[in-house]
C-alpha positions as CSV (number, residue, x, y, z in Angstrom):
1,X,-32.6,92.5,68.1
2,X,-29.4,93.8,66.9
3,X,-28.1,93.0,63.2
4,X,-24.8,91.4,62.1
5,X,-23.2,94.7,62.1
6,X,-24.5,96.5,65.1
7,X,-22.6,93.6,67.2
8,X,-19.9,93.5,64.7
9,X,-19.7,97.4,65.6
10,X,-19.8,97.1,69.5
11,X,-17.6,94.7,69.1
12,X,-14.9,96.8,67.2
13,X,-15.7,99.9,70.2
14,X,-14.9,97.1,73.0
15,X,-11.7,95.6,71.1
16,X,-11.0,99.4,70.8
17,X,-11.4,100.0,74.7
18,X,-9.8,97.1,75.3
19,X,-6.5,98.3,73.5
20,X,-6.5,102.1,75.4
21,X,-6.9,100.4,78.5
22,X,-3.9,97.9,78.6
23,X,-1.7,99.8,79.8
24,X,-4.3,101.3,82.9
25,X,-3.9,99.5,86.6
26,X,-7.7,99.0,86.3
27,X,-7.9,95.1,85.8
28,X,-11.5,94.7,87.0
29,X,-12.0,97.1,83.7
30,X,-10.0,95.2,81.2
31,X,-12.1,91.8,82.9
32,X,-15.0,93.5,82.2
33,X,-13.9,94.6,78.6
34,X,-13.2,91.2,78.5
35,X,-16.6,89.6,79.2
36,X,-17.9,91.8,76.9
37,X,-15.8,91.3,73.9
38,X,-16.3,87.4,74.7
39,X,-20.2,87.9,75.2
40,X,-20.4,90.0,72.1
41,X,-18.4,87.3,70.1
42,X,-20.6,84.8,70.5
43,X,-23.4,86.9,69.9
44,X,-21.6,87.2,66.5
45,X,-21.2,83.3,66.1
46,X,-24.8,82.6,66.8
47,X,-26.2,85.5,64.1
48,X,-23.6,84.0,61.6
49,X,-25.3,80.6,62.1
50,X,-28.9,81.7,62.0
51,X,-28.0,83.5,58.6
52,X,-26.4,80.6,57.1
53,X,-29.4,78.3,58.1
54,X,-31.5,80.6,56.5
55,X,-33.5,81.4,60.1
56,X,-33.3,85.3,60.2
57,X,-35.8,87.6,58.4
58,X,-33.9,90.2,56.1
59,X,-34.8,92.6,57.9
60,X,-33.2,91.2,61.1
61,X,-30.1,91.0,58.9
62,X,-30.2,94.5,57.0
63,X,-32.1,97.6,58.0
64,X,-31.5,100.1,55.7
65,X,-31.0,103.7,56.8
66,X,-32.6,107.1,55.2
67,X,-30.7,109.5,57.1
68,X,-31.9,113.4,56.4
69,X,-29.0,115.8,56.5
């Protein structure tokens, strides 16, 4: 399962696709863009209200990240 802001950031990378591609002559890629974005919205919507009805685990909301550099 993805958290709140892994959708939040495929999200922002579809929106993102979706901008450099208007002005292409591909519409099936744009619909497809489109699907996605839509899809990934409601994914969005439904994590939003499992949060608020207090039916993810924190974890599931927040996985925090020791990177090594």
């Amino acid at each position: 399962m993805d958290t709140p802001g892994n959708v939040i950031d495929k999200l922002m990378t579809v929106n993102l696709k979706i901008y450099y591609n208007l002005c292409s002559k591909d519409r099936d890629k744009l619909c497809d863009l489109n699907l996605q974005r839509l899809s990934l919205q409601d994914e969005v919507s439904l994590l939003v209200d499992k949060i608020a009805k207090n039916q993810l685990k924190a974890i599931d909301i927040s996985r925090p990240q020791h990177k090594t550099y």
